[in-house]
BAFI-3210 file (N, C-alpha, C; in Angstrom, 3 decimals, decimal comma, padded with zeros to 6 digits):
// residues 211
n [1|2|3|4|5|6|7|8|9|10|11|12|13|14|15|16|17|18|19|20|21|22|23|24|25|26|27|28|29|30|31|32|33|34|35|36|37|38|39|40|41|42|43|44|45|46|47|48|49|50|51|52|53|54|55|56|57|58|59|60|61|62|63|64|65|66|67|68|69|70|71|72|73|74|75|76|77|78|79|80|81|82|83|84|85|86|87|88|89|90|91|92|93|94|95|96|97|98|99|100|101|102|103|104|105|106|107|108|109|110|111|112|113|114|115|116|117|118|119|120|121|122|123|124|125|126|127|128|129|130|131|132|133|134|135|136|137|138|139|140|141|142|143|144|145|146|147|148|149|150|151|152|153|154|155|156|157|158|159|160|161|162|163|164|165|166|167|168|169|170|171|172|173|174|175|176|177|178|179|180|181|182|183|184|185|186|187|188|189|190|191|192|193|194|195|196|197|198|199|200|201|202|203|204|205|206|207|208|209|210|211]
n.u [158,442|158,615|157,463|154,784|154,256|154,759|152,366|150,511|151,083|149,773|147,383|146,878|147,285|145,639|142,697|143,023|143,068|140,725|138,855|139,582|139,392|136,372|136,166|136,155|134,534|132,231|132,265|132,041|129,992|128,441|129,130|128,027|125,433|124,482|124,891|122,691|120,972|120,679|120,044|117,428|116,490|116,730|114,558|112,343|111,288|110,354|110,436|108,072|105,755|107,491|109,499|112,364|115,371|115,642|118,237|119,213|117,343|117,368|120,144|119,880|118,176|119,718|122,105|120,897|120,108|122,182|123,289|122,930|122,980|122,608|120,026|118,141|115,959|115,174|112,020|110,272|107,359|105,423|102,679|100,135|097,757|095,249|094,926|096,549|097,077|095,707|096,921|099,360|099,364|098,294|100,596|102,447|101,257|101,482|103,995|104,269|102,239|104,148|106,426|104,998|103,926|106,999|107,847|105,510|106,557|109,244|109,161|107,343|108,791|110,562|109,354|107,959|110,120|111,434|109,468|109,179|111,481|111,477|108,789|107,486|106,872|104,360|103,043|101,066|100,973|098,782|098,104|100,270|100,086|097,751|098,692|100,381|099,146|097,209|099,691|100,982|098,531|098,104|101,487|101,171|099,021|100,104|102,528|102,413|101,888|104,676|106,370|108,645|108,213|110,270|110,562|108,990|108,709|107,488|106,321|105,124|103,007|100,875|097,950|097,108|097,455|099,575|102,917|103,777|106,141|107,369|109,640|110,734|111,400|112,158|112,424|114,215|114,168|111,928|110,183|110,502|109,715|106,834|106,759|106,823|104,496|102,305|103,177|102,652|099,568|099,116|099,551|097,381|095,734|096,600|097,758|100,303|102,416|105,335|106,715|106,131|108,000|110,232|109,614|109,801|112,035|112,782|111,016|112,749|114,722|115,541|113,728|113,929|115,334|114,020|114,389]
n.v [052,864|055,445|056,995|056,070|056,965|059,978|060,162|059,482|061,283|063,461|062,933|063,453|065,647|067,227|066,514|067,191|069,742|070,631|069,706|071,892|074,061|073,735|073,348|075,836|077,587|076,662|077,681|080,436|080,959|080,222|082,225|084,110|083,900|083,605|086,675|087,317|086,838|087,840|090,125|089,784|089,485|091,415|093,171|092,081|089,930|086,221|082,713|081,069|078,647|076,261|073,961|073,982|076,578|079,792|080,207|077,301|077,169|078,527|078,299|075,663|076,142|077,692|076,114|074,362|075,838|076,549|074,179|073,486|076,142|077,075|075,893|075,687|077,997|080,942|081,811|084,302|085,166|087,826|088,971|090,351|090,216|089,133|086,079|083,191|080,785|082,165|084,120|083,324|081,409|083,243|084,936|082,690|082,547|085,144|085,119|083,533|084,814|087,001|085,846|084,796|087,330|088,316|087,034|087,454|090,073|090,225|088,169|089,812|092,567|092,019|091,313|093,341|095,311|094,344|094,821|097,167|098,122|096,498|096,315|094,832|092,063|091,413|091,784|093,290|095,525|095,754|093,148|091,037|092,144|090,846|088,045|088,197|088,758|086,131|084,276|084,820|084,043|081,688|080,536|081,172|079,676|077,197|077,181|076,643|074,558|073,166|074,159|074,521|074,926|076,373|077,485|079,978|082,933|085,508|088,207|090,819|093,077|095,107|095,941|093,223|092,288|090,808|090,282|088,099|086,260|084,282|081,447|080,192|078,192|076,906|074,316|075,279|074,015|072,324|074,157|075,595|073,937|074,543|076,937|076,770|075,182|077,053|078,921|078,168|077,609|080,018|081,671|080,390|082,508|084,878|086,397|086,370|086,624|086,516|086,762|084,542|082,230|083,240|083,672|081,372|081,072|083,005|082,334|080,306|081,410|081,971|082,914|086,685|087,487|088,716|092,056]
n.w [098,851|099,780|098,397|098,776|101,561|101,902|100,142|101,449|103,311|102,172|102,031|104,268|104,993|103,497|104,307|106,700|106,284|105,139|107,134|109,361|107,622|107,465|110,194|110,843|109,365|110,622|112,755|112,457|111,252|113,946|115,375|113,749|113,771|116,810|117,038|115,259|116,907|119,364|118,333|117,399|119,976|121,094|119,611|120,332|119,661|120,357|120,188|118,975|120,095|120,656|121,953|121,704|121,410|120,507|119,415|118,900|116,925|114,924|113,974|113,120|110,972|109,443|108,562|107,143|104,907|103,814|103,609|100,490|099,098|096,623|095,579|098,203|098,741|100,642|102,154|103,686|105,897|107,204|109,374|111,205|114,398|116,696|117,372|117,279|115,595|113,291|112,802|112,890|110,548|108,237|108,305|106,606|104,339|103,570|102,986|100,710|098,832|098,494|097,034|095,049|093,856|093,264|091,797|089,250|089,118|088,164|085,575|084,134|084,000|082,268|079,646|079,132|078,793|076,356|074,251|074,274|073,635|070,603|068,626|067,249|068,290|068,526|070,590|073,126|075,860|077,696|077,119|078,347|080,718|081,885|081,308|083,455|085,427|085,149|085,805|088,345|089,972|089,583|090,412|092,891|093,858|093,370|094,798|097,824|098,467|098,285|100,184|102,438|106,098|108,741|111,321|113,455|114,475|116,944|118,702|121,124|120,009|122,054|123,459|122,905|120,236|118,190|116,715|114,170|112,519|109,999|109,018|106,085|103,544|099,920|097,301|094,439|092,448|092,145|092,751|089,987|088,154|089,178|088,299|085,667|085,259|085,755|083,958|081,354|081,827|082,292|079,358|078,131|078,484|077,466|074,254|073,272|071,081|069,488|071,871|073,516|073,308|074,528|077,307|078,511|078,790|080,937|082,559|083,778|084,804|088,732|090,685|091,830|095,364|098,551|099,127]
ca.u [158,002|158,850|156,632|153,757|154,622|154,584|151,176|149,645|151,129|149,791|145,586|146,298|147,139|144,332|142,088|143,453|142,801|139,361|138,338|140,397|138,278|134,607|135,548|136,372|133,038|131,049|132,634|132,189|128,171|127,607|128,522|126,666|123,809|124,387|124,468|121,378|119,616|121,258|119,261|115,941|115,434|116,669|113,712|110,897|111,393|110,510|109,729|106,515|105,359|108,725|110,461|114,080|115,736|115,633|119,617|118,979|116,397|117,924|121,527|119,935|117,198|121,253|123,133|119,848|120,147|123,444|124,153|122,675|122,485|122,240|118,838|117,309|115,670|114,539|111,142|109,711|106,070|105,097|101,493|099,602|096,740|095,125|094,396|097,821|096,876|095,287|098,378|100,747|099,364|098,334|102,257|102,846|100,418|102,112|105,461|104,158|102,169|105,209|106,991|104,396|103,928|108,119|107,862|104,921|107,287|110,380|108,831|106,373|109,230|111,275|108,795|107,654|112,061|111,350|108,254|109,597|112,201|110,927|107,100|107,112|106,955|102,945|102,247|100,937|100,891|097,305|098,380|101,443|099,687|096,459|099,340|101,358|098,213|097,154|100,563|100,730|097,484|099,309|102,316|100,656|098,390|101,034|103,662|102,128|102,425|106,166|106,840|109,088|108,235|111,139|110,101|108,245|109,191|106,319|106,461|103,672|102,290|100,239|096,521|096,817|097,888|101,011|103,385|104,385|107,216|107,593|110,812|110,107|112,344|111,296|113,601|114,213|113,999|110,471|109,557|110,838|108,557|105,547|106,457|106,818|103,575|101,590|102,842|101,921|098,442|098,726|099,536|095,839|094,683|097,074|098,299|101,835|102,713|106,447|107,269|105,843|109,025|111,153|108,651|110,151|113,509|112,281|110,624|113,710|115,562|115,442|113,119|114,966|115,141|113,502|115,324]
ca.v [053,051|056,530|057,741|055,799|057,528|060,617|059,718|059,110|062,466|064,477|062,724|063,517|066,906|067,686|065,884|068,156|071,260|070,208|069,519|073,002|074,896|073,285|073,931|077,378|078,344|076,611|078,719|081,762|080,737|080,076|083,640|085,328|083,135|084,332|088,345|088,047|086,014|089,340|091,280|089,345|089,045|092,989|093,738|091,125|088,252|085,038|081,519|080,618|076,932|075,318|073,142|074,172|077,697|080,635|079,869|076,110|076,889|080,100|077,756|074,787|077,080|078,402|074,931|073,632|076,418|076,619|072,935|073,719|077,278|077,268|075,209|075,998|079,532|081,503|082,675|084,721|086,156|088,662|089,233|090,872|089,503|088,549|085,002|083,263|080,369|083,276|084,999|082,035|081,047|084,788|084,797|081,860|083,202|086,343|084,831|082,891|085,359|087,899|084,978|084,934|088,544|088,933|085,734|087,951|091,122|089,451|088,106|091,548|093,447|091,651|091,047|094,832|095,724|093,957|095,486|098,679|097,799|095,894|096,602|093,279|091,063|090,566|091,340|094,462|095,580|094,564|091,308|091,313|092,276|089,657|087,039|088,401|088,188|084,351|083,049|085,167|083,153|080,315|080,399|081,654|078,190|076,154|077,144|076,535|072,756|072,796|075,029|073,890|075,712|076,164|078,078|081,368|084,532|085,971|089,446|091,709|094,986|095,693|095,630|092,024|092,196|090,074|090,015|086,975|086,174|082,717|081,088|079,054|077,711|076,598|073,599|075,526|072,764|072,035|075,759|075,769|073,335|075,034|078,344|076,570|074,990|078,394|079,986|077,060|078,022|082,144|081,253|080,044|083,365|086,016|087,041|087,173|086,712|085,976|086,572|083,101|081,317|084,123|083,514|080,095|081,591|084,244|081,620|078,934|082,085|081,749|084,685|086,774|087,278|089,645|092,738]
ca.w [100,227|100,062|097,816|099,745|102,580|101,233|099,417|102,966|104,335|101,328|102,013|105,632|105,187|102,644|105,056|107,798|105,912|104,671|108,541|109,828|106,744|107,958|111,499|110,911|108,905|111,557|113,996|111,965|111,568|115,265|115,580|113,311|114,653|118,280|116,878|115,174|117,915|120,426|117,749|117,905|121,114|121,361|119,295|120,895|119,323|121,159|119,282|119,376|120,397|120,445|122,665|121,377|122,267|119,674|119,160|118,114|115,658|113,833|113,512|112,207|109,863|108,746|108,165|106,487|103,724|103,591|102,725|099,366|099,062|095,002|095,534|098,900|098,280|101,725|102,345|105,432|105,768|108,153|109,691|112,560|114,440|118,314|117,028|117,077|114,594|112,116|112,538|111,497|108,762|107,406|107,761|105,953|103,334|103,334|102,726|099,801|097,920|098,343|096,682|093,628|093,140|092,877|090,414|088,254|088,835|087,556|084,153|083,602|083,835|081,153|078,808|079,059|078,123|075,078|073,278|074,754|072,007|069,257|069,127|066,302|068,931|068,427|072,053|074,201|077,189|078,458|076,973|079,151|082,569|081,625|081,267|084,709|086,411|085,673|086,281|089,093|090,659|089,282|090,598|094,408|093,672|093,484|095,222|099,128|098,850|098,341|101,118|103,831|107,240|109,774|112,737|113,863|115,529|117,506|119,698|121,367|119,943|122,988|122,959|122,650|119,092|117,829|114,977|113,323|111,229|109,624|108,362|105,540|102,459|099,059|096,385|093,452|091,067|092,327|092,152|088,845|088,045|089,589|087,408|084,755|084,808|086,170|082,800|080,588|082,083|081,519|078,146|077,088|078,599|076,588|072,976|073,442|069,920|069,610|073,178|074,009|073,390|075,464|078,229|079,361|079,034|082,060|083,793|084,449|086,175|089,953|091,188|092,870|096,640|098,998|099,626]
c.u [157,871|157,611|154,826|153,517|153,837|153,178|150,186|149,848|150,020|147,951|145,627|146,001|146,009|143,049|141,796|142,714|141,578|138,246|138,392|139,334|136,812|134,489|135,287|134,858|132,130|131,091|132,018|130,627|127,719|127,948|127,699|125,069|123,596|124,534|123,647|120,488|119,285|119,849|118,107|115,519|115,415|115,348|112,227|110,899|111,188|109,890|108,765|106,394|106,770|109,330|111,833|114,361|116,270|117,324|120,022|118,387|116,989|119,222|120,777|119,323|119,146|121,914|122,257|120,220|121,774|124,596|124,198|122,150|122,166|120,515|118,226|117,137|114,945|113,301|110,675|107,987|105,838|103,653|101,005|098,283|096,778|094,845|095,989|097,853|096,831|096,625|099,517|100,051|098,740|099,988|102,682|102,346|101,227|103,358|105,477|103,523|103,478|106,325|106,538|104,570|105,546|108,208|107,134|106,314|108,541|110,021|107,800|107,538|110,060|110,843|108,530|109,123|111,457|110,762|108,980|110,942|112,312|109,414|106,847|106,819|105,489|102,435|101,810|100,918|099,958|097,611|099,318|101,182|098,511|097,587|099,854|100,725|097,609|097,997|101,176|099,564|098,217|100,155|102,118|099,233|099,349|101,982|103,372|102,136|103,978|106,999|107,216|109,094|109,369|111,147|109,421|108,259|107,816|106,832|105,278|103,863|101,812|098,899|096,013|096,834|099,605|101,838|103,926|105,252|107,344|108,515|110,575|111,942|111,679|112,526|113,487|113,717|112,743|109,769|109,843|109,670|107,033|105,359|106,043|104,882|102,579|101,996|102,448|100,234|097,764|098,538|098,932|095,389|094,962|097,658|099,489|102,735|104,099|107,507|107,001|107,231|109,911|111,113|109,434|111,407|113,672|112,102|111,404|114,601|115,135|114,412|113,893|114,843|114,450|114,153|115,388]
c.v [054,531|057,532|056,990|056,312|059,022|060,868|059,815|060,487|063,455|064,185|063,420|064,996|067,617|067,394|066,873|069,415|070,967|070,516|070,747|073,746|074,980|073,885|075,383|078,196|078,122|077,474|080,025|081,634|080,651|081,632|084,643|084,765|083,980|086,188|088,539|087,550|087,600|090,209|090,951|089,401|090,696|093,642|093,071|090,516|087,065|083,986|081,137|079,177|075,893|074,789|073,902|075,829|078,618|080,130|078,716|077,006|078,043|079,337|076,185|074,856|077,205|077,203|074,479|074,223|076,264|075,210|072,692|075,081|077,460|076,517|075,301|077,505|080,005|082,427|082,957|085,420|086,426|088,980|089,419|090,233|089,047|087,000|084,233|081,979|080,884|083,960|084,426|081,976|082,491|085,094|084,147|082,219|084,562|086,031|083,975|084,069|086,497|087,285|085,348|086,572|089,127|088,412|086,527|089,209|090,731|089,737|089,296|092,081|093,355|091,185|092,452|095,927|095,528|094,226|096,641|098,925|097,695|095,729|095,495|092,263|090,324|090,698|092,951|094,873|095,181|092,834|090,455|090,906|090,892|088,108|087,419|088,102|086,939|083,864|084,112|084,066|082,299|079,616|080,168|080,444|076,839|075,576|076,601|075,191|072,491|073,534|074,122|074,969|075,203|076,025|079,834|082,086|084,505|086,779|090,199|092,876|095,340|095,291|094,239|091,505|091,780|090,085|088,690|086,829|084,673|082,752|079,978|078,887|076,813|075,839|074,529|074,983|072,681|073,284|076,223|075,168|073,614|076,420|077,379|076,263|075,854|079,214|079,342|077,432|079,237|081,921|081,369|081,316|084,758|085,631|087,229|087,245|085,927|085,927|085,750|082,243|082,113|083,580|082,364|080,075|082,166|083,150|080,329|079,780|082,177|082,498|085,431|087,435|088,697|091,297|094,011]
c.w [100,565|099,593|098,889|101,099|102,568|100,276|100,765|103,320|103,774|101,870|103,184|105,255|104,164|103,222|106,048|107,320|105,517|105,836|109,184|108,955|107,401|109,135|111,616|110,151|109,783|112,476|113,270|111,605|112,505|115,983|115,354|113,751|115,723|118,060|116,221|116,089|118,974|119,866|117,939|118,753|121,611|121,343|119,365|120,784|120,067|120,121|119,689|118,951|120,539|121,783|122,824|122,140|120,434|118,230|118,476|116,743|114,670|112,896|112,592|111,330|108,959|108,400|107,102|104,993|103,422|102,843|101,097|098,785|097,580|094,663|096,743|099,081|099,928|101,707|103,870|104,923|106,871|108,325|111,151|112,911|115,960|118,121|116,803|115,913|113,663|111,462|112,276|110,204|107,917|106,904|106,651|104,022|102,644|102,412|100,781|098,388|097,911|097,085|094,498|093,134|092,639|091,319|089,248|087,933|087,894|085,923|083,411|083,155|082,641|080,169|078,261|078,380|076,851|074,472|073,225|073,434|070,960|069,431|067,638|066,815|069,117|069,951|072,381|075,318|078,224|078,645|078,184|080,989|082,636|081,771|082,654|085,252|086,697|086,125|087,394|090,555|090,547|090,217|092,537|094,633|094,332|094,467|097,360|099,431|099,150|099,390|101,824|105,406|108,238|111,174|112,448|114,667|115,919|118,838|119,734|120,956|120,419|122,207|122,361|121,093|118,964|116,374|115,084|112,372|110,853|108,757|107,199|103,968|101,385|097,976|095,135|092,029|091,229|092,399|090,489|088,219|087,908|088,441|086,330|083,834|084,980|084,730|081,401|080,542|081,811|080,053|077,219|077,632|078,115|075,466|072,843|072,611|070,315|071,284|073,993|074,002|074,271|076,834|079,272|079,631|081,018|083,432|084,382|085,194|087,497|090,504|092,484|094,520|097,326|099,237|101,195]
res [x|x|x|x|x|x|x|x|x|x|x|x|x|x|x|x|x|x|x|x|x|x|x|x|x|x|x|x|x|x|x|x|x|x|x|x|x|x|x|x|x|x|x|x|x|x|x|x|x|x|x|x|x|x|x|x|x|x|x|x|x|x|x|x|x|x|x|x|x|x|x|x|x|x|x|x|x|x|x|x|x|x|x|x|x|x|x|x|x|x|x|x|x|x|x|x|x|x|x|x|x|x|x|x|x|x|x|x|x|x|x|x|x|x|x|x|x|x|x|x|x|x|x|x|x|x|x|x|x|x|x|x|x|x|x|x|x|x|x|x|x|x|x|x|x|x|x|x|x|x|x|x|x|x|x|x|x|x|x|x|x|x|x|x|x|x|x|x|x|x|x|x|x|x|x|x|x|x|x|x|x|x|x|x|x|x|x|x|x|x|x|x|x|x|x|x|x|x|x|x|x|x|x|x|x|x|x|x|x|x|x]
***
């Protein structure tokens, strides 16, 4: 009886502390929410088309990623423009090729280490950039279907000109995917000698984030 007892106290209190932990990060996220919202709206910021209130959409953009932060990857794109349609999706655009061109930068740069090394590897540098640049297109092909859009900043520059910012987020696994098959495609259009098998090494790492 004792030990059942005792057995019960031990779930509660692991239970307890489990609940006490969660509340305490949420708390500690609905602040930093409310000091960068302070900051957004400091510097113009207002949401454009929405129902909700800046403060909603920033905290549940933040729980969203956060429930799987090792697999939901954050993208933003930025664009100017008097046309406020033009100027979302130029954003959105923005946010995506920024996306691809890190994805080419990434695998260029670590293919380019390696010759720079061992010049046996059967490849060159033309070869290199001719391959960065299809799966580049590729990748900036692909990748705009799997996009998940959040929400969108929008503030005036005068003269009836606006900036745009768009919140967007992208599954890893299913961007993985998309590289994968964008360098499958470069492939047939460079020489890359033995640095073809490396290649897919490069392209299952994450790309990495904006800075």
């Amino acid at each position: 009886m004792k030990k059942s007892l005792m057995y019960v106290m031990l779930v509660f209190a692991v239970l307890f502390g489990a609940v006490a932990s969660a509340s305490a990060q949420s708390k500690a996220l609905e602040k930093d929410v409310k000091k960068r919202v302070k900051e957004l709206k400091k510097e113009g910021w207002t949401l454009q088309a929405s129902a909700s209130t800046l403060d909603y959409a920033l905290l549940k953009y933040r729980m969203y990623m956060e429930e799987d932060e090792e697999n939901r990857i954050a993208l933003t794109g930025i664009a100017t423009g008097k046309n406020v349609k033009i100027g979302r999706e130029n954003a959105i655009v923005n946010g995506i090729t920024s996306y691809a061109g890190r994805a080419k930068a990434q695998v260029v740069g670590k293919m380019k280490t390696i010759i720079s090394a061992d010049s046996s590897t059967g490849a060159s540098e033309e070869e290199i950039d001719k391959f960065g640049a299809a799966y580049e297109s590729g990748v900036n092909a692909k990748i705009g279907a799997l996009v998940k859009q959040h929400f969108v900043l929008v503030r005036d520059l005068g003269n009836g000109t606006k900036e745009f910012n768009v919140f967007m987020s992208i599954d890893e696994s299913a961007a993985k995917k998309a590289r994968e098959e964008a360098a499958q495609e470069a492939k047939k259009q460079a020489a890359l000698g033995n640095l073809s098998q490396q290649v897919e090494e490069f392209i299952g790492e994450p790309v990495e984030a904006e800075e």
